[in-house]
Residue frames as qw, qx, qy, qz and C-alpha x, y, z in Angstrom:
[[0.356, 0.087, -0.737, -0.568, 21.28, -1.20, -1.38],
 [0.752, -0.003, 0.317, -0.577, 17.68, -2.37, -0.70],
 [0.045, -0.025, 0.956, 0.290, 17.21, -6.19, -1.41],
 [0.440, 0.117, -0.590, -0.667, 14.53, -7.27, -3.36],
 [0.839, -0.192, 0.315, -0.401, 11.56, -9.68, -2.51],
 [0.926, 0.173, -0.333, -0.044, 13.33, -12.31, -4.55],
 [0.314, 0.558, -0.611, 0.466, 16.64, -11.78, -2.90],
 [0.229, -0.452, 0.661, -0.553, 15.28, -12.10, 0.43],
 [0.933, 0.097, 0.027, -0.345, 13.07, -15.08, -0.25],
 [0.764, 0.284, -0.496, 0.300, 16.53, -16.69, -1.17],
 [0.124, 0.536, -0.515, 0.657, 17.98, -15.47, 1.57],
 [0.664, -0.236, 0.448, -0.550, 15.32, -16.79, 3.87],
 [0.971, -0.081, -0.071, -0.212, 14.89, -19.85, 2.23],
 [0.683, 0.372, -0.521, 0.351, 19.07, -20.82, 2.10],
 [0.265, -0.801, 0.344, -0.413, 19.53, -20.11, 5.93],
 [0.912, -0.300, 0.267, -0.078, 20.10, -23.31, 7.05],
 [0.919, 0.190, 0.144, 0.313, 22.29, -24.02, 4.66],
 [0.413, 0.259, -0.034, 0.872, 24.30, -20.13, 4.29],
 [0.281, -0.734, -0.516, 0.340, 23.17, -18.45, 7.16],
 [0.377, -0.377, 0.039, 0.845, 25.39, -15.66, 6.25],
 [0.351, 0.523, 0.529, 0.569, 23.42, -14.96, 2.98],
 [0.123, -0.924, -0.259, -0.253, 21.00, -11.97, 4.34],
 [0.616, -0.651, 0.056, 0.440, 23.77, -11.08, 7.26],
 [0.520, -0.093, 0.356, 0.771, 26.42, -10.30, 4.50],
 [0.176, 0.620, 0.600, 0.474, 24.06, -8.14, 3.04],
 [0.233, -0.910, -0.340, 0.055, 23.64, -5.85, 5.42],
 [0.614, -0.180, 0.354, 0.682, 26.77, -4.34, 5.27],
 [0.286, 0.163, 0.433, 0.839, 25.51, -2.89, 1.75],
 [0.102, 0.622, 0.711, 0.313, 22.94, -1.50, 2.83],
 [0.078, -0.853, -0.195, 0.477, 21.48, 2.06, 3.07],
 [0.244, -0.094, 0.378, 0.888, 22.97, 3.53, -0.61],
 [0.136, -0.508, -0.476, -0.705, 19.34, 4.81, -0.85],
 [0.183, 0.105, 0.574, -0.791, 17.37, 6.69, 2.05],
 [0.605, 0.306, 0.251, -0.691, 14.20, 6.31, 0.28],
 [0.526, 0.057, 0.824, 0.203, 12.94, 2.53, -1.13],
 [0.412, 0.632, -0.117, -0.646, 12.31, 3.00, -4.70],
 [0.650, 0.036, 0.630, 0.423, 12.50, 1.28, -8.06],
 [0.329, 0.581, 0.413, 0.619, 13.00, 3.23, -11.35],
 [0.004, 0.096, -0.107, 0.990, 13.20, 6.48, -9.17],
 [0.567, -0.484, -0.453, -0.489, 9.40, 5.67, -8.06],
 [0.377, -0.205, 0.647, -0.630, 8.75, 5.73, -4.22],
 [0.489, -0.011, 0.576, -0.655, 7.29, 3.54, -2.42],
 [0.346, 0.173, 0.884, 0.261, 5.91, 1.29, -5.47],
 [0.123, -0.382, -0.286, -0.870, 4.00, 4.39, -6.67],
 [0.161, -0.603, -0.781, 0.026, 1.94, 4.25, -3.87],
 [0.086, -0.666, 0.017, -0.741, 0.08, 7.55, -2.64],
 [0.399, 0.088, -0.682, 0.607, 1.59, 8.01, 0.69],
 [0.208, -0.068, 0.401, -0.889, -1.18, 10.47, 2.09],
 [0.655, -0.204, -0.375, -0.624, -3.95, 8.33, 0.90],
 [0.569, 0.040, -0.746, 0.344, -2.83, 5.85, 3.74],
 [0.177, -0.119, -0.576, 0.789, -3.51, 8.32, 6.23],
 [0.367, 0.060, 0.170, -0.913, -6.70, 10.09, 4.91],
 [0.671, -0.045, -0.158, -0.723, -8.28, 7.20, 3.37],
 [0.703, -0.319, 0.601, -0.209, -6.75, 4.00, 5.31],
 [0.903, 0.089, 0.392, 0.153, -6.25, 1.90, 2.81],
 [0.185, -0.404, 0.489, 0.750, -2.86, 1.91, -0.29],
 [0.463, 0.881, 0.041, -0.087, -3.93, 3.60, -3.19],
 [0.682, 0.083, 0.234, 0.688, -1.86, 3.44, -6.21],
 [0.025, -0.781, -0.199, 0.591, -0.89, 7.07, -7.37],
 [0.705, 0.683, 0.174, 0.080, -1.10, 8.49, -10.79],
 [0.671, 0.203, 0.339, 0.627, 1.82, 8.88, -13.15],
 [0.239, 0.696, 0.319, 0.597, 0.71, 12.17, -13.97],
 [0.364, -0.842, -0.093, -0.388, 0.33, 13.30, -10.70],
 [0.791, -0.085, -0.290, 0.531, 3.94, 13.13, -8.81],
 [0.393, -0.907, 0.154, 0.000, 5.74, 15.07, -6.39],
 [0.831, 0.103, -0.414, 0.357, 10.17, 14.70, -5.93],
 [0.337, -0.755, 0.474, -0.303, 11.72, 14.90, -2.89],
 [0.802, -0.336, 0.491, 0.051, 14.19, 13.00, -1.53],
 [0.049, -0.428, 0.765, 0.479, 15.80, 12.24, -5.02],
 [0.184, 0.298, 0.918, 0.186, 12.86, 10.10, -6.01],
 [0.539, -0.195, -0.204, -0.794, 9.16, 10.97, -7.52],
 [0.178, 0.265, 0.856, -0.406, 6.30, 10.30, -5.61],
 [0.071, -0.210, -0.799, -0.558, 2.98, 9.53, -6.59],
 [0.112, 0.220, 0.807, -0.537, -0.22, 10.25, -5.98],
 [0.147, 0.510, 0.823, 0.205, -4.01, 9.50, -6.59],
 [0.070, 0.863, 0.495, 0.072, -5.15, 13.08, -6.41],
 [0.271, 0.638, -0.109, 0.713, -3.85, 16.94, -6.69],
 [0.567, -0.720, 0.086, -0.392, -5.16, 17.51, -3.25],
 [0.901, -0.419, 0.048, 0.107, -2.51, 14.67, -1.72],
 [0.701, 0.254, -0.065, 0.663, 0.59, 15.56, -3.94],
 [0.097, 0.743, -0.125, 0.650, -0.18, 19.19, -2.61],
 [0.669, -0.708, 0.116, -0.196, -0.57, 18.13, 0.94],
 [0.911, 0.234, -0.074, 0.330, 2.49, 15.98, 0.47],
 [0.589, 0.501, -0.022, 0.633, 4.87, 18.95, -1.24],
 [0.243, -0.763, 0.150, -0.579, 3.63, 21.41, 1.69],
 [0.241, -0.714, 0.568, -0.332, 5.04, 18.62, 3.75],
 [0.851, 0.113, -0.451, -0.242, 6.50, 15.22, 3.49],
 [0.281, 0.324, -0.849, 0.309, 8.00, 14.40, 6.33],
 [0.579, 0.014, 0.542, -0.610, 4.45, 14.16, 7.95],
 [0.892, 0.310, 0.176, -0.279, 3.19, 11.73, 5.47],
 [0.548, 0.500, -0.662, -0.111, 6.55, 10.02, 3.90],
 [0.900, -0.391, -0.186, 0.055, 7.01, 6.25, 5.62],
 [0.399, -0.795, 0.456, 0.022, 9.42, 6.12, 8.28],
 [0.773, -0.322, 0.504, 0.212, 12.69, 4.32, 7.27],
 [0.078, -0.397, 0.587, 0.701, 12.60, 5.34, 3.84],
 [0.801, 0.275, -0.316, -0.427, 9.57, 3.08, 2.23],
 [0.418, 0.338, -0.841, -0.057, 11.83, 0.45, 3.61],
 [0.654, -0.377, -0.655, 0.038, 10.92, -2.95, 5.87],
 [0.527, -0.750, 0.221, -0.333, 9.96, -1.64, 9.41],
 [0.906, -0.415, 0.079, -0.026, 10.90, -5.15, 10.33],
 [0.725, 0.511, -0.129, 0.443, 14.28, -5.24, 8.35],
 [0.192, 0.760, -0.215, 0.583, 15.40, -2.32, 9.63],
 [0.842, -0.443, 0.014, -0.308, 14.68, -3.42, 12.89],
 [0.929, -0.127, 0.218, 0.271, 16.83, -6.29, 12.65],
 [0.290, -0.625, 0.429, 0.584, 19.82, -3.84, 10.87],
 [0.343, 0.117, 0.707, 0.607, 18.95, -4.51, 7.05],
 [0.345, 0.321, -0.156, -0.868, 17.11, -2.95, 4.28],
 [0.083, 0.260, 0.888, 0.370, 14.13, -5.00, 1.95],
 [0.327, -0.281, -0.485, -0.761, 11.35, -3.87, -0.15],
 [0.255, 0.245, 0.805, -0.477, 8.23, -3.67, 1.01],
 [0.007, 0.507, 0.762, 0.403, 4.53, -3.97, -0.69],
 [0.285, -0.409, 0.039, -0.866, 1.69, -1.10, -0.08],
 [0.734, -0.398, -0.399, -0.379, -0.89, -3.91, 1.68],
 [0.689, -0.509, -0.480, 0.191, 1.50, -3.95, 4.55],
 [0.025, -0.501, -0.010, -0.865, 1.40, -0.73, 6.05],
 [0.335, -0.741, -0.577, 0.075, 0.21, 0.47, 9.80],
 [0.147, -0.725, 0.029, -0.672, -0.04, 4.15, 11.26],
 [0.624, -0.308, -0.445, 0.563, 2.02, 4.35, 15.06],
 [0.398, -0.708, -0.231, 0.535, 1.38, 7.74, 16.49],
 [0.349, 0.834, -0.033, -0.425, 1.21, 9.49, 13.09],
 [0.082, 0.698, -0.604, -0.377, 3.69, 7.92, 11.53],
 [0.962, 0.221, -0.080, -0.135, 3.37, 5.10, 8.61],
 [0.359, -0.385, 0.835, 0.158, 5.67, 1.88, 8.58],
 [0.874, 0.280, -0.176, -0.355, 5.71, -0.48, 5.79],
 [0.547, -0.414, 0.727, -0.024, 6.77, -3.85, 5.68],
 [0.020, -0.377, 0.827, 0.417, 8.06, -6.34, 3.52],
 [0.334, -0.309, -0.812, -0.365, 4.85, -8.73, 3.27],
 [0.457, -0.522, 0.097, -0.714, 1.96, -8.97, 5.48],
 [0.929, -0.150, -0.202, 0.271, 3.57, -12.30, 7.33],
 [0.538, -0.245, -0.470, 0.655, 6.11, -10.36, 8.71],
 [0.241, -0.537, 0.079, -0.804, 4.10, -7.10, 9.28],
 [0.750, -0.564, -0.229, -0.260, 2.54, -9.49, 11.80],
 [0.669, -0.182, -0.367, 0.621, 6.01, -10.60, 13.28],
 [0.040, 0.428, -0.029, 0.903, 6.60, -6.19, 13.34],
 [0.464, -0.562, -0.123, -0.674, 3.53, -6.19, 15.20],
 [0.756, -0.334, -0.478, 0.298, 4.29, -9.01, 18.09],
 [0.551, -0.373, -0.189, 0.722, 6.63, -5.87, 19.16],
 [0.317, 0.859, 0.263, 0.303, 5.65, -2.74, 17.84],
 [0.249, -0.950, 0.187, -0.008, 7.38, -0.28, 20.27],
 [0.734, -0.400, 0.454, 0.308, 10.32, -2.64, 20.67],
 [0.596, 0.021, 0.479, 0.645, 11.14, -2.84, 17.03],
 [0.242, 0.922, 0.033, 0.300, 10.46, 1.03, 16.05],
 [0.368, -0.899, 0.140, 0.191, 12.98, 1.48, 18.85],
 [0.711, -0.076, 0.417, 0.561, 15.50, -0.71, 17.09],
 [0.596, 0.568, 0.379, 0.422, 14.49, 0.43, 13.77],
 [0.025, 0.999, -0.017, 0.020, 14.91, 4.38, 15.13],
 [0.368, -0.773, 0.455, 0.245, 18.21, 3.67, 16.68],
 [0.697, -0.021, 0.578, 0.424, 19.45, 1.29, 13.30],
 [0.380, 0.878, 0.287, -0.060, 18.52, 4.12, 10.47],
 [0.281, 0.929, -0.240, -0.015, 20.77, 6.32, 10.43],
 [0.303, -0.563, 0.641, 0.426, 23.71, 4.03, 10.34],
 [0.573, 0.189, 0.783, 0.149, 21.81, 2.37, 7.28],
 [0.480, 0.789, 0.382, 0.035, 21.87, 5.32, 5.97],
 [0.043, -0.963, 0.265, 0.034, 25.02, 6.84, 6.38]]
């Protein structure tokens, strides 16, 4: 189970007082492999527009792709087909979920505006405030995140 910006905003803000809040969470997480709300990836963004045109793009309603159990979106026929002919080159790594989360062994939402390309492969993150923490260590915390995944998903 992915937590929610509000959730973790409690969660961050009660530490002092219930450190355990986010910690106990983790535990539940991974009952999705791909971050989603209403069966929507990614907040509808259009995952390949990241890579061809650098910046998130929301993706039309009309224009969707599913894989993965979810629908994905996207801003043009030309990206949902590049997509369907292959999404594991253009889906984010972790599911759509926090690089940085995962990282640290949890799941949380993340937003399209934080979002970088590593060696072909997109990461999103929960805000840009901790895409910057993500970034202090980039290599260091893809390694975590690679080697925490797949029990957060399994």
């Amino acid at each position: 189970m992915a937590l929610t910006r509000r959730q973790v905003l409690w969660g961050i803000a009660a530490l002092p007082v219930a450190g355990w809040a986010i910690s106990s969470r983790r535990a539940d997480a991974g009952a999705g492999k791909v971050y989603s709300e209403g069966g929507i990836a990614v907040d509808g963004s259009d995952v390949v527009a990241y890579f061809t045109d650098g910046v998130p793009t929301k993706g039309r309603t009309d224009l969707t792709h599913d894989w993965m159990g979810v629908t994905w979106r996207f801003a043009s026929e030309e990206n949902r087909d590049v997509f369907a002919a292959d999404p594991t080159a253009y889906a984010p790594q972790y599911g759509g979920f926090c690089a940085y989360a995962v990282s640290k062994g949890y799941t949380a939402s993340t937003v399209p505006e934080a979002w970088k390309i590593v060696d072909g492969k997109l990461y999103l993150n929960f805000s840009r405030r901790i895409q910057r923490k993500w970034e202090r260590d980039v290599a260091g915390n893809i390694a975590a995140g690679d080697a925490n995944w797949p029990t957060l998903v399994g």
